[in-house]
C-alpha positions as CSV (number, residue, x, y, z in Angstrom):
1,X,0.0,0.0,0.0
2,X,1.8,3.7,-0.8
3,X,1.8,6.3,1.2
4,X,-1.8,7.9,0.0
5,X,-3.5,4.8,0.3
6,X,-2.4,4.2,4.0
7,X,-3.4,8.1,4.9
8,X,-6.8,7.5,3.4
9,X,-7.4,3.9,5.4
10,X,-6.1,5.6,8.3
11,X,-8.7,8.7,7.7
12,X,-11.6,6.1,7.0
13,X,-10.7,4.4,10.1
14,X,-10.6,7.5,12.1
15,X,-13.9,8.9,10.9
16,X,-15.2,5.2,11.7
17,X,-14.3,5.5,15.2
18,X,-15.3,8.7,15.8
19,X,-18.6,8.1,14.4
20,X,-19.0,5.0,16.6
21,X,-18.0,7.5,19.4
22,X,-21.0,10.3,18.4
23,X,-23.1,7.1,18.4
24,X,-22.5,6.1,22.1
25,X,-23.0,9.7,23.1
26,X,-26.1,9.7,21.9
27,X,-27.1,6.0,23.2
28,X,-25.8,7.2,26.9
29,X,-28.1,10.2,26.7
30,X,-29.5,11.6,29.3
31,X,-27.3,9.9,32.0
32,X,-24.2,11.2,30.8
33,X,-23.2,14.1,28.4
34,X,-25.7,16.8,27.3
35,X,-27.9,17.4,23.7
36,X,-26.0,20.0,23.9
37,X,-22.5,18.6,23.7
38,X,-23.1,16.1,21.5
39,X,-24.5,18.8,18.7
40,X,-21.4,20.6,19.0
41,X,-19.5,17.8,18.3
42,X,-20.9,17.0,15.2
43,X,-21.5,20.6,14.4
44,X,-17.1,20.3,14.8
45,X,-17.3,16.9,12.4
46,X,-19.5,18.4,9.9
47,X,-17.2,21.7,9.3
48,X,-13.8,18.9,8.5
49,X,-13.0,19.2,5.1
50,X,-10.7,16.9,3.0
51,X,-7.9,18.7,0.4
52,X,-7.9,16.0,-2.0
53,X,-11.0,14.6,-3.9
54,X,-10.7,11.0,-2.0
55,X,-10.7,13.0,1.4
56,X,-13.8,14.7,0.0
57,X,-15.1,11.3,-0.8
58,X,-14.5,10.1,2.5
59,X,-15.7,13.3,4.4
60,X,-19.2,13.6,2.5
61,X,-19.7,9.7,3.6
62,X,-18.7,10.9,6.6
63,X,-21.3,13.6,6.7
64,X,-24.4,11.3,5.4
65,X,-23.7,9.0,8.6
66,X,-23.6,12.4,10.2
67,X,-26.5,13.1,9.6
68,X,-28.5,9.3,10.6
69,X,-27.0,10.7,14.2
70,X,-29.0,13.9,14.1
71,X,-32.1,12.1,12.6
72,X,-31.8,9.8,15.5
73,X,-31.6,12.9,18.1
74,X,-34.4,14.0,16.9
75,X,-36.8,11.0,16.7
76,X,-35.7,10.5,20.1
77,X,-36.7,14.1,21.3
78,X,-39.2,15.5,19.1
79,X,-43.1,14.5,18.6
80,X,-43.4,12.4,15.3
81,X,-46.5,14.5,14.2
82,X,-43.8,17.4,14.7
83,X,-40.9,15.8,12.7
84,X,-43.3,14.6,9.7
85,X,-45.1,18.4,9.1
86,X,-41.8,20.1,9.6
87,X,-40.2,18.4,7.0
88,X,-42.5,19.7,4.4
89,X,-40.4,22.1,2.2
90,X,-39.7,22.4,-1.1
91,X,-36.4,22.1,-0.7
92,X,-33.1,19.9,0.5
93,X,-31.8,19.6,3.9
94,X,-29.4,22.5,4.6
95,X,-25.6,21.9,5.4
96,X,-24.7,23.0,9.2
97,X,-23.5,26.7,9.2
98,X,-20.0,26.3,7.9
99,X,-18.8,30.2,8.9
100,X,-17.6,30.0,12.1
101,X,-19.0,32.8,13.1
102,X,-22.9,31.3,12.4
103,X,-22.0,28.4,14.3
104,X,-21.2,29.9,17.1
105,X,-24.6,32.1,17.0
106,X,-26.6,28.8,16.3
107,X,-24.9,27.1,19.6
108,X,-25.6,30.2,21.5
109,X,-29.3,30.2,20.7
110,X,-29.1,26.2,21.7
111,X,-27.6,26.9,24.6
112,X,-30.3,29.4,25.8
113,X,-32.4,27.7,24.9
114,X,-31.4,24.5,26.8
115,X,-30.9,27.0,30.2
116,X,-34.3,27.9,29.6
117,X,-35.4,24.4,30.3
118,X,-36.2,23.4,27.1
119,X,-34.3,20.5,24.7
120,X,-33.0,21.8,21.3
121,X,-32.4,20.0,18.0
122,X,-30.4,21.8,15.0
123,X,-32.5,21.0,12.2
124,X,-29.3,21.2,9.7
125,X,-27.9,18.3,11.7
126,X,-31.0,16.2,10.4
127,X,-32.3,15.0,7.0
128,X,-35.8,15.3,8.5
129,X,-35.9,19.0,10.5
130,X,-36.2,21.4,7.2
131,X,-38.3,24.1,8.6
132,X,-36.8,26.1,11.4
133,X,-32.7,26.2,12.4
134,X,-33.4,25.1,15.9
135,X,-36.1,22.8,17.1
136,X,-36.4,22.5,20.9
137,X,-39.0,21.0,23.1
138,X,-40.0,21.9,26.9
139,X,-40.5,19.3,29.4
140,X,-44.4,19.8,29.2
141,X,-44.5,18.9,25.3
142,X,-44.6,22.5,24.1
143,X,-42.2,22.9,20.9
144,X,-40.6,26.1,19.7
145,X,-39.6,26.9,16.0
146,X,-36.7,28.9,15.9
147,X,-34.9,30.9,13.0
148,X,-31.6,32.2,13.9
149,X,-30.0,35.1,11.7
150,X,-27.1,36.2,13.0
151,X,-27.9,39.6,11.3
152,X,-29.0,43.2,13.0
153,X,-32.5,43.1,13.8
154,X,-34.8,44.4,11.5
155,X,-37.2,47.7,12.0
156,X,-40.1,44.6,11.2
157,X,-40.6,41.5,9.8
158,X,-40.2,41.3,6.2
159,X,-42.9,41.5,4.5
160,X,-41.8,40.2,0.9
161,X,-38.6,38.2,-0.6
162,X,-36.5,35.0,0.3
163,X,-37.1,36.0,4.6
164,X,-40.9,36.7,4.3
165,X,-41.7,33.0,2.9
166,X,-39.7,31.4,5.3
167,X,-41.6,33.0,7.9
168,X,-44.7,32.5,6.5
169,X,-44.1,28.9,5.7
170,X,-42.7,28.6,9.6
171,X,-45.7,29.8,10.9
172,X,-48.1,28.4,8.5
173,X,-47.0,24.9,9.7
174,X,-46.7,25.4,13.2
175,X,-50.2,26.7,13.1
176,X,-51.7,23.2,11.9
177,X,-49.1,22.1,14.4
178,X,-51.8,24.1,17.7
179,X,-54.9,24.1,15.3
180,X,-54.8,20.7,13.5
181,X,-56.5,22.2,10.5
182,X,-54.9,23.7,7.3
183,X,-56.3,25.5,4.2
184,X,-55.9,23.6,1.2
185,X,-53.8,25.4,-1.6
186,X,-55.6,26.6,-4.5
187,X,-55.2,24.5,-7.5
188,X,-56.5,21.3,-8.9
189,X,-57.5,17.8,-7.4
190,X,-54.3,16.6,-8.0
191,X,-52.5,19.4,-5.9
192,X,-54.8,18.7,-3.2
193,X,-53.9,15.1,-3.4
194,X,-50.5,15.9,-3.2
195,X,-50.2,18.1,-0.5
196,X,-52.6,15.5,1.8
197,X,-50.2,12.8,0.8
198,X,-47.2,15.1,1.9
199,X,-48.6,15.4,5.4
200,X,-49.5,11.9,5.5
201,X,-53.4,12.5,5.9
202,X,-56.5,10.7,4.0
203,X,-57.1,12.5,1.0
204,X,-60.6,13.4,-0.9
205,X,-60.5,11.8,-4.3
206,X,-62.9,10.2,-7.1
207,X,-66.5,11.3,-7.0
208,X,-66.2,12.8,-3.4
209,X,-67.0,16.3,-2.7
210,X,-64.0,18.4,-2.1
211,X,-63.4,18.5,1.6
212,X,-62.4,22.3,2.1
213,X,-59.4,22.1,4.6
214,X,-56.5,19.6,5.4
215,X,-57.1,18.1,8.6
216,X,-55.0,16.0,11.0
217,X,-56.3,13.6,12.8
218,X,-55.4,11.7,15.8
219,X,-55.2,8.3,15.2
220,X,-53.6,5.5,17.5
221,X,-51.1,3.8,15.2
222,X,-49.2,0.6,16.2
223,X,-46.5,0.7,18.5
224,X,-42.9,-0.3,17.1
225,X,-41.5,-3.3,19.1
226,X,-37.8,-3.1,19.3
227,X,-38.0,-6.4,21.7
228,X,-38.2,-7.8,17.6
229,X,-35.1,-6.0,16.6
230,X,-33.1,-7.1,20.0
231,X,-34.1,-10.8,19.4
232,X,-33.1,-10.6,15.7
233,X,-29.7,-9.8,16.8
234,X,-29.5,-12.7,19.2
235,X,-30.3,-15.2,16.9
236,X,-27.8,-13.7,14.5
237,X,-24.8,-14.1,17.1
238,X,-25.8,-17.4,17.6
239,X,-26.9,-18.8,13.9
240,X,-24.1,-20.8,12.0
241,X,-25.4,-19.0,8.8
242,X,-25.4,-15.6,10.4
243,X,-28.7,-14.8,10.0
244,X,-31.5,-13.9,12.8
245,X,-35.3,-14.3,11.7
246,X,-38.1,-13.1,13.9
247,X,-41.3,-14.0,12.6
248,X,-43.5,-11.4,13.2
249,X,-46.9,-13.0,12.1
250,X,-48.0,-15.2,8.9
251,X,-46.2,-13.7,6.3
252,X,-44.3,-10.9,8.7
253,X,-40.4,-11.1,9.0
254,X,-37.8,-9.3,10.5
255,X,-34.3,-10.5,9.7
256,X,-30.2,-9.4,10.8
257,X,-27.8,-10.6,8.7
258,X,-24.2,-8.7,7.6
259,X,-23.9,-7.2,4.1
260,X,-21.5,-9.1,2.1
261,X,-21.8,-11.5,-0.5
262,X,-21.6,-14.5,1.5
263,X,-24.4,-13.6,3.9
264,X,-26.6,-12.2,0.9
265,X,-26.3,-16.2,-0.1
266,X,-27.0,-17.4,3.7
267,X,-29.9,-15.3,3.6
268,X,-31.4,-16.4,0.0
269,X,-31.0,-20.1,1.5
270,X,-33.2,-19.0,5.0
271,X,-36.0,-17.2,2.7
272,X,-36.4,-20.4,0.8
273,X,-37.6,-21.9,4.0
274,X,-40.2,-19.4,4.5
275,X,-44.0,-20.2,3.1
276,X,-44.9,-18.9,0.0
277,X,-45.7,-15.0,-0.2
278,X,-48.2,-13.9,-2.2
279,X,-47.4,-10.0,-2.9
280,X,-43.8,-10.0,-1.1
281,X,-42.1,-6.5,-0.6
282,X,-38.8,-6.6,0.9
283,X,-36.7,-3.9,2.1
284,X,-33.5,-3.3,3.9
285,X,-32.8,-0.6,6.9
286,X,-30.0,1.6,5.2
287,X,-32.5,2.4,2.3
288,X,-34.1,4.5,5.0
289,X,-30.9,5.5,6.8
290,X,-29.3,7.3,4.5
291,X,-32.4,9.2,2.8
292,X,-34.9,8.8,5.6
293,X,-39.1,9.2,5.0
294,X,-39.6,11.9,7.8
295,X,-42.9,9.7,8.3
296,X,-40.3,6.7,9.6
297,X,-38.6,6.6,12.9
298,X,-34.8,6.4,12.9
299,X,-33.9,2.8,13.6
300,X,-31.0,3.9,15.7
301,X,-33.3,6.1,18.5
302,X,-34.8,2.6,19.5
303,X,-33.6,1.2,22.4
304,X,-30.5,-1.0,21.5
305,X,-27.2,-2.0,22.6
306,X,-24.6,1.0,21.1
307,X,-22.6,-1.6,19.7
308,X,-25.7,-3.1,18.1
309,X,-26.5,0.7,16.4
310,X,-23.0,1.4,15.6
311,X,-23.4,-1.4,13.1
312,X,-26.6,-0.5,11.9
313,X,-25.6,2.6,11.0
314,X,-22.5,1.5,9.3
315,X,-24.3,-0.8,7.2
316,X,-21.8,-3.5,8.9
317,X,-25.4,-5.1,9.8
318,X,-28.6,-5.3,7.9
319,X,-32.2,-5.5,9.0
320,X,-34.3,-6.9,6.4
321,X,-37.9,-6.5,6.0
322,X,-39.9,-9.1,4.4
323,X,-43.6,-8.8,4.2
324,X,-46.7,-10.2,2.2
325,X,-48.6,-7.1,1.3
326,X,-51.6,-9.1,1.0
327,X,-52.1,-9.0,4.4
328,X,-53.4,-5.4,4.5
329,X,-56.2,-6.7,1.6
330,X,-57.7,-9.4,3.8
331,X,-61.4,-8.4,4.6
332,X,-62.3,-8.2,8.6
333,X,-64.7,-10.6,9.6
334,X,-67.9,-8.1,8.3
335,X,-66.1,-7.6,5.0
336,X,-64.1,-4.6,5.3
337,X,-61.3,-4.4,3.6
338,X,-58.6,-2.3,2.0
339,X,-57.6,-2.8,-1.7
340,X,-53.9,-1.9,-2.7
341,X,-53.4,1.0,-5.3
342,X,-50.8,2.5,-7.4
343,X,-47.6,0.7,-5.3
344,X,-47.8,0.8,-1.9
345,X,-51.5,3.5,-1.5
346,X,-54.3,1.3,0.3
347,X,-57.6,2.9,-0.4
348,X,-61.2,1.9,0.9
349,X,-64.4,2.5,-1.3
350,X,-67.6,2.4,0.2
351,X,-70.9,4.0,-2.0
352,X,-68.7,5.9,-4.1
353,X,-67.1,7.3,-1.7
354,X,-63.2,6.8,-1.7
355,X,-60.8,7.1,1.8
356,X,-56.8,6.5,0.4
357,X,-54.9,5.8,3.2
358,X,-50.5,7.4,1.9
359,X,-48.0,4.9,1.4
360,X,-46.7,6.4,5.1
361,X,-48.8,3.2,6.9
362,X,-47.0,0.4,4.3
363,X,-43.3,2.4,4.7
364,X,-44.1,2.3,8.6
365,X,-44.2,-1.4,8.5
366,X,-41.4,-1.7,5.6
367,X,-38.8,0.4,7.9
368,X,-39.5,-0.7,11.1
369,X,-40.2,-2.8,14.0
370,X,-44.0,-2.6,13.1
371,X,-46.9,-5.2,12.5
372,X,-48.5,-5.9,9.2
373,X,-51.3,-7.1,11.0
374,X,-51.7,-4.9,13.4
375,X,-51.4,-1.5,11.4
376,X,-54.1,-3.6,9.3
377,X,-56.3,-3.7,12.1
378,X,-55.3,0.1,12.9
379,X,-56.2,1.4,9.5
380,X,-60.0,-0.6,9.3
381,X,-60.5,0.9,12.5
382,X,-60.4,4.0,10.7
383,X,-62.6,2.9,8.0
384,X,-65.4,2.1,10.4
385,X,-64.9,5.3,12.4
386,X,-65.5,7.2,9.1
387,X,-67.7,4.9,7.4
388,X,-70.1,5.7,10.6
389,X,-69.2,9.2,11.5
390,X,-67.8,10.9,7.7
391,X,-69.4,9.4,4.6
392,X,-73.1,10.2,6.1
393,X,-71.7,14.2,6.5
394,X,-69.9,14.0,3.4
395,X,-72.8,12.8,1.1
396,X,-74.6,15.8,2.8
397,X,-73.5,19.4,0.8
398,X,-75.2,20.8,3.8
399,X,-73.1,19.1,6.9
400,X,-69.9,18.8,4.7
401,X,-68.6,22.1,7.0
402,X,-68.8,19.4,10.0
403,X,-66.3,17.2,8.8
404,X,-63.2,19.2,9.8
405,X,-64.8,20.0,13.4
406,X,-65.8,16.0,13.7
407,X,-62.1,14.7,12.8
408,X,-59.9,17.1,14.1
409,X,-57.0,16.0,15.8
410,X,-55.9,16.9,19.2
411,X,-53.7,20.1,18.2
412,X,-50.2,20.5,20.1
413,X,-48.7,23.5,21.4
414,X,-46.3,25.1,19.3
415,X,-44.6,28.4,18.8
416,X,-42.4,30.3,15.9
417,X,-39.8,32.5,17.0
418,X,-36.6,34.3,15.1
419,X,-33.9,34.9,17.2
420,X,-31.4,37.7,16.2
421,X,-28.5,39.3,18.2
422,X,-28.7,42.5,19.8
423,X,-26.5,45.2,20.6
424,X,-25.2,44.4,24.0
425,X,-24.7,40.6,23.7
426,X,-27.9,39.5,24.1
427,X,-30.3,37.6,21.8
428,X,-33.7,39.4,20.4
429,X,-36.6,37.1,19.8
430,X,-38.8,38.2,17.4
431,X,-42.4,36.9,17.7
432,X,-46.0,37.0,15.9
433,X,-48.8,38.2,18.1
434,X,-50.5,34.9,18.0
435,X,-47.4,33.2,19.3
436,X,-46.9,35.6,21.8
437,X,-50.5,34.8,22.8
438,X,-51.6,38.5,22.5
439,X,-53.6,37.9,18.9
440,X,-56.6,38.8,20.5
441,X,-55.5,42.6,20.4
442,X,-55.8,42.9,16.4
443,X,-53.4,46.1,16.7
444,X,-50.6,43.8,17.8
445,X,-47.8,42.8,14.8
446,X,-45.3,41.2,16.1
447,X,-43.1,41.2,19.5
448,X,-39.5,41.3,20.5
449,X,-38.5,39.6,23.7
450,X,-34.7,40.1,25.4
451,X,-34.6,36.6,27.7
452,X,-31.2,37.8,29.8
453,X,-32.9,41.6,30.5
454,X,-36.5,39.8,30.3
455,X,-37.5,43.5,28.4
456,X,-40.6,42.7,26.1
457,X,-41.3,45.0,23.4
458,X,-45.3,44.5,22.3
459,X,-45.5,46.3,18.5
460,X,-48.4,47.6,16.2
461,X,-47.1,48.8,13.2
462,X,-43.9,50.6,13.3
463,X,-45.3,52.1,17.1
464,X,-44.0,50.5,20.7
465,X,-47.7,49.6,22.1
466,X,-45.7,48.2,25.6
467,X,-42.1,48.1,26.7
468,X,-42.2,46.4,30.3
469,X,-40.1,44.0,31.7
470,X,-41.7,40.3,32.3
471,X,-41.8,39.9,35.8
472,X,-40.4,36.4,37.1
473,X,-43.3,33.8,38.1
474,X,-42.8,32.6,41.8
């Protein structure tokens, strides 16, 4: 081996290590080391660059497995409803602030944010996070969206431009977040279809009448079992072929097995065994890993030995999903069922009225420690629910407004914030009035809050309506 081959093992073995370092950080979280540690770290990883192109190489692998970390962080922190609607942008995930100078303002945001009592996520750490720089959560369940711009202050809000539809997208979404409801966008079926897909809702289609807003609902999906995960990875250490099978139900299997070409063999031989499938899908872990569906959780925030993630994450280990999609076609004992659609879409019909369920409930199952069965069952309880509460309203012009009210989920409490820094040292967060809770006064635009000072500044227009400082609560 010469001289630049040896520096580049060397350099994949480092990053290796130090990945499988940032992994056991985050696995012996909260017990030792802080959210807030561990981000700077790979905040520090992320900003390494290589000088020639096989560094580069190596550093952008680097980053992707970077990134799983963050994605991790956050499914571990963050509500799922939360991660899936704040991933709806048009755009890519954002590389972490490179200039030193941003860095250190997002990590001083994060930071007081985390004295504040609340737990912050970088979003640019993530594949999943795209709205928002900094995501953090209170202990209560409340999550704040914040923007940081480490720029002066400006004399308002912008109004138009680049700034203006990020803020209007931020606090577009976090409103469904509180309200559970959401216009639909002006346009054709199809863009309605599109957008309720995006969100992973039902969506109106066929002869239906155009339901007029998106709605979330609450709806009790299955829970993962990681116990499936965990035993898969026994029976792998202690298989002579090297492959762990959990059978999850008829048709329903979770396997571990290494990725090489011997075990892809060992593994061909094990499925042999298995009884015939009749619509099999099969998928493997680092699919989702490396270019996650916000609508999956992170295989690596489940509760697993570090060493067990480590090689999960480097692909050193495999979990393979195979499942019968058939299963989620068989009728319940009173003949509901579900019909399969255009891939992976399940959609139920009843008197010309249509209910598609996204391919989010399938990719749940595909990704993940989930049952076939069981999100089966999940999804025709659904079906009943609407079939006796929604299709009599919807094929009734006149009590199609109740819909919305009737299926409304829960709502969650959510605010939008941009966070700039002020003259003395301190940081200015800049708020709506409805997320300052003072919409009720219809003069109010927006707010500016100092935390160290505790000075609030209450604005209508370009006037100071209130400049008070918030006394502290006993």
């Amino acid at each position: 081996m010469d001289p630049e081959e040896a520096a580049l093992a060397a350099l994949a073995e480092e990053l290796y290590g130090t990945r499988r370092l940032l992994l056991r950080f985050l696995v012996d979280l909260p017990d030792s080391g802080s959210v807030v540690d561990l981000q700077r770290k790979l905040l520090d990883e992320h900003a390494r660059k290589g000088t020639t192109r096989a560094e580069r190489d190596l550093f952008k692998h680097h980053r992707i497995k970077l990134r799983a970390i963050g994605d991790a962080l956050a499914w571990l922190l963050l509500p799922a409803h939360t991660i899936r609607t704040l991933s709806k942008h048009p755009g890519r995930a954002a590389p972490p602030p490179m200039n030193a100078e941003d860095a250190a303002f997002v990590m001083q945001v994060v930071e007081q944010l985390f004295r504040a009592g609340r737990v912050p996520v970088i979003s640019d750490l993530t594949n999943v996070l795209l709205v928002g720089d900094v995501v953090a959560v209170e202990s209560g369940g409340s999550v704040e969206v914040v923007e940081c711009k480490n720029t002066r202050i400006p004399v308002r809000p912008p109004a138009s431009g680049r700034l203006a539809r990020q803020r209007q997208r931020g606090e577009m979404l976090t409103r469904y977040l509180r309200e559970s409801v959401m216009p639909h966008p002006q346009g054709s079926q199809a863009a309605v279809a599109a957008v309720a897909d995006a969100l992973a809702i039902p969506r109106p289609v066929g002869p239906s009448p155009a339901i007029p807003e998106l709605v979330a609902m609450d709806v009790a999906l299955p829970e993962p079992n990681p116990e499936w995960l965990a035993a898969a990875y026994t029976r792998y250490e202690e298989s002579p072929q090297g492959v762990g099978l959990v059978e999850i139900g008829a048709g329903d299997y979770l396997l571990i097995t290494e990725r090489n070409e011997s075990a892809v063999d060992q593994l061909g031989d094990v499925l042999q065994t298995l009884p015939p499938l009749r619509q099999v899908c099969v998928s493997m872990h680092f699919e989702q890993l490396n270019q996650p569906l916000p609508h999956c959780r992170s295989i690596l925030s489940y509760p697993l030995d570090w060493e067990f993630r480590a090689a999960l994450l480097e692909s050193d280990l495999v979990m393979v999903r195979v499942v019968d999609l058939s299963i989620f076609e068989e009728p319940d004992d009173d003949g509901v069922g579900l019909t399969l659609r255009d891939g992976q879409l399940l959609q139920w019909t009843h008197n010309g009225y249509h209910q598609v369920f996204s391919n989010r409930f399938i990719d749940e199952v595909m990704y993940g420690p989930v049952s076939a069965a069981a999100m089966r069952s999940c999804l025709i309880d659904c079906v009943r629910r609407a079939e006796r509460d929604v299709v009599p309203l919807v094929m009734d012009t006149a009590q199609i407004s109740r819909v919305n009210e009737l299926d409304r989920g829960s709502g969650s409490s959510v605010r939008y914030a941009t966070v700039y820094p002020s003259n003395d040292g301190d940081l200015a967060i800049v708020g709506s009035a409805v997320d300052a809770g003072l919409d009720m006064f219809p003069e109010v635009t927006h707010t500016e809050y100092f935390p160290s000072s505790r000075r609030l500044i209450v604005y209508a227009d370009e006037d100071i309506l209130l400049d008070t400082e918030v006394p502290v609560a006993d």
